[in-house]
Structures are given as C-alpha cells and as structure tokens.
C-alpha positions as CSV (number, residue, x, y, z in Angstrom):
1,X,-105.8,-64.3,-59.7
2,X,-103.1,-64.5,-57.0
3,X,-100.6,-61.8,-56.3
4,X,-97.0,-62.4,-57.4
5,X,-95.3,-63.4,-53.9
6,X,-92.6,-60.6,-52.7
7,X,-89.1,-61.4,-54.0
8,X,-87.4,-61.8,-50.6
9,X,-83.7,-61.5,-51.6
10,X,-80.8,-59.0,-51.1
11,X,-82.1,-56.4,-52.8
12,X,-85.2,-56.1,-51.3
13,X,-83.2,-57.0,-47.4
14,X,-80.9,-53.8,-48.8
15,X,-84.0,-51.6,-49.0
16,X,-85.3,-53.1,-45.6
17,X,-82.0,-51.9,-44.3
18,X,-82.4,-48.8,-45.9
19,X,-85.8,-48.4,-44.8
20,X,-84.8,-49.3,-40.6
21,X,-82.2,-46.4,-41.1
22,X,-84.6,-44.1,-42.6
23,X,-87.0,-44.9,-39.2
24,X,-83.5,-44.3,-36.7
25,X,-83.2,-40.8,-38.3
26,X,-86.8,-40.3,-37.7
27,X,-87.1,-41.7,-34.1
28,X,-83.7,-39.1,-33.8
29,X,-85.9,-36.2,-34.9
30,X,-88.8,-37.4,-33.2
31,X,-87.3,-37.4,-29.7
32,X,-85.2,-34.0,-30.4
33,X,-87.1,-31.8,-32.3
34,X,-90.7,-32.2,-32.3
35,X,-92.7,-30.6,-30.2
36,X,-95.6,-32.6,-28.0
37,X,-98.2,-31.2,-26.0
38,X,-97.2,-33.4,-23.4
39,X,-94.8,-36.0,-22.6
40,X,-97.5,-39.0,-22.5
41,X,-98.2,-38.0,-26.7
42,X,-94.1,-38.3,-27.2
43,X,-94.2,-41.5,-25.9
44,X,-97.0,-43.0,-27.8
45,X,-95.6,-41.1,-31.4
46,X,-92.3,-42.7,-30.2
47,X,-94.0,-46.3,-29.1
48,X,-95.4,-46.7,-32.6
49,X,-93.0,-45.6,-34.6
50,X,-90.3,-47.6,-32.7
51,X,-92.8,-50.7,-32.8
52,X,-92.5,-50.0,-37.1
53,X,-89.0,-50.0,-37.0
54,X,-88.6,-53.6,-34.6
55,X,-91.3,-55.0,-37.6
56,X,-88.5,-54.1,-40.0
57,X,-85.6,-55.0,-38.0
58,X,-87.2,-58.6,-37.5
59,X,-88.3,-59.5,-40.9
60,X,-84.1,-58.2,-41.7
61,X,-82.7,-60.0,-39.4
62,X,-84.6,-63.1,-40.8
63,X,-83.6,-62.7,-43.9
64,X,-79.8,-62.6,-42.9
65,X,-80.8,-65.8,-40.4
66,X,-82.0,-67.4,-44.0
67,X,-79.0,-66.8,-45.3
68,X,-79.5,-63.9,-47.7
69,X,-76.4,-62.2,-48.6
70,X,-75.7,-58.6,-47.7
71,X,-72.8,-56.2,-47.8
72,X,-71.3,-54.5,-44.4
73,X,-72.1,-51.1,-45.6
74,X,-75.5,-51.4,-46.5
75,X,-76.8,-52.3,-42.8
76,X,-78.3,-49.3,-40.7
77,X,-75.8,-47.0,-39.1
78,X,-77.5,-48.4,-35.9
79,X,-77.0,-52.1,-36.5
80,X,-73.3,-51.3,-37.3
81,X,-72.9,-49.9,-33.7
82,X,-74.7,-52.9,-32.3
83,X,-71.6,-56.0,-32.4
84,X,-69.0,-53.3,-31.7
85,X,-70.3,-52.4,-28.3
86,X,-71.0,-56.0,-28.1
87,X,-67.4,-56.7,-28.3
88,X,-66.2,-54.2,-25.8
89,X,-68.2,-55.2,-23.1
C-alpha cells in the first residue's frame, strides 16, 4: 500500500512559510541567548539548524517558482526584508 503523496499547494507552502519563520526566531534565540560551552558548539547548533531552515526555504521557493499562489503577509518576516534591501542597493 502506497502512502497518499503530500498535497503540495498553498496551504501547505503557507505552513512552510510559517515553519522558516518559526526557525528565524529560533536561529535569533540561538545566537543571543543560549549559552555554549564554547564558540566551536554555537557554530555547529547554528550550522544545523540554519542548514534546516535553507531545506525549507528551498522546497518554498519552489513551490512559488511552480507557480503556487501565496499572499504577501504570509511569507517569513525574513523573506519580506529580502527584495526591499534588494531594491535599495
């Protein structure tokens, strides 16, 4: 018996998106409030779980390339900053 193949439309690229923003406010914590015994053990929590959140961000950004629809607000606070900054430049 075969396993029903993920539904890949806007609600589930809305919960990726919900899910990259969730990872930004834990890579935010990570970096600012957690304490490491020593830097080399920040950098390898942060490696991995930034290396999660590119997985996410890449499998979005796909979806949006395939042409699944999406509104403004619901991408990550972080993607939102992204073309702005783009733009002044």
């Amino acid at each position: 018996m075969q396993k029903p193949a993920k539904v890949q439309d806007k609600y589930y690229l809305k919960s990726l998106h919900d899910e990259i923003d969730l990872y930004d406010r834990k890579l935010a914590h990570l970096a600012k409030y957690e304490v490491f015994a020593s830097d080399a053990e920040r950098d390898t929590a942060i490696g991995k779980m930034e290396t999660k959140r590119a997985t996410l961000a890449r499998t979005a950004q796909k979806l949006v390339e395939d042409g699944i629809e999406f509104q403004p607000s619901d991408l990550p606070r972080s993607f939102r900053m992204a073309p702005e900054s783009a733009n002044i430049a």
